[in-house]
C-alpha positions, 0 to 999 in steps of 0.5 A: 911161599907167602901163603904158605907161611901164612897158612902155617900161622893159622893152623898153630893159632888154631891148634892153640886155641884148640887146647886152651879149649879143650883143657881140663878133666873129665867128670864121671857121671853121678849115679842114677837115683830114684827117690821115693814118691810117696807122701811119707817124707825121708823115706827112699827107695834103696832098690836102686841104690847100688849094690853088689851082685846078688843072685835071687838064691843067695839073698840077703833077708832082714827078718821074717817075710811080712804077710803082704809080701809073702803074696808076690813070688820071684815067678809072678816078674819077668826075670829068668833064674828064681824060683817061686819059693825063693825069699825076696832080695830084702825085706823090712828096709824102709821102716816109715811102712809097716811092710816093705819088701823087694826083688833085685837082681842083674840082668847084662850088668844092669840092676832091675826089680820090684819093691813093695810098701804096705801102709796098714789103715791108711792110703799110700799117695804118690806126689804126682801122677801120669794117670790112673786105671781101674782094675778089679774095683781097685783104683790104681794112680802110676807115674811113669818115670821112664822118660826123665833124665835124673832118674833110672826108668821106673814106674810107681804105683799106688792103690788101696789094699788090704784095708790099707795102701800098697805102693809098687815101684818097678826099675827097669834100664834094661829094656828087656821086659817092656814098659816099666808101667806095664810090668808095675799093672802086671804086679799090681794085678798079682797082688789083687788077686791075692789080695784076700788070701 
């Protein structure tokens, strides 16, 4: 009986400590943000910002779509849905570039896509760097972001073009188009080969 009463004592003890523990509220989780890598300081990348489901169709444009921008089409990423002709999600929304330009859309509730800064006559340059390819006489400086913990997975990529520089950022927390650096060489590339046209 004693043990019994003893055992009793602790298991009340214990369940009080339990909930002076426990006590509180939950804190919801801050949104995921990626802000812009470039040299150009106040300039963040809206791509990621959260917005309202947007079909590709029935997006949004702010002014007529600049010549560099006009170059990549929805068909030239992996999303399924758009078609070729279908006019970028935004355009000229960062105004510290001459053009800038991108493609979002949902893919499982999950918002992914490409932006585009063009800076006429001057370098684009990313703060820090995982590495660098050379492609078609281009060099091309990436930071692959898809493993921190305070940012979206994405990739940003920055190269000389057109007489200027080209910034590319992917984001992608999907998982269902590969590697985030991967998809941003794939649109670098596109972009090069359309580079004079």
């Amino acid at each position: 009986m004693r043990r019994l009463v003893l055992l009793l004592a602790v298991l009340v003890l214990a369940s009080g400590c339990a909930r002076t523990t426990i006590g509180g509220s939950p804190v919801a989780q801050e949104p995921l943000d990626v802000s812009s890598p470039f040299d150009q300081e106040g300039s963040t990348d809206p791509s990621t910002e959260p917005t309202e489901s947007e079909d590709p169709e029935n997006a949004p444009i702010d002014g007529e779509i600049t010549p560099n921008c006009a170059k990549l089409k929805w068909t030239d990423l992996p999303y399924p849905g758009a078609k070729a002709e279908t006019p970028p999600t935004q355009i000229n929304y960062d105004s510290t570039f001459e053009e800038s330009c991108r493609w979002t859309t949902k893919i499982d509730n999950v918002e992914v896509g490409v932006s585009l800064r063009f800076r006429d006559g001057k370098q684009i340059k990313i703060e820090r760097t995982t590495g660098e390819w050379d492609v078609k006489d281009h060099k091309i400086a990436y930071l692959d972001r898809s493993g921190e913990q305070d940012v979206e997975p994405s990739c940003v990529l920055a190269l000389p073009y057109n007489g200027g520089g080209l910034g590319i950022i992917v984001i992608d927390s999907s998982g269902k188009f590969g590697d985030v650096c991967a998809q941003g060489r794939k649109v670098a590339e596109v972009m090069i080969d359309r580079e004079t046209a």
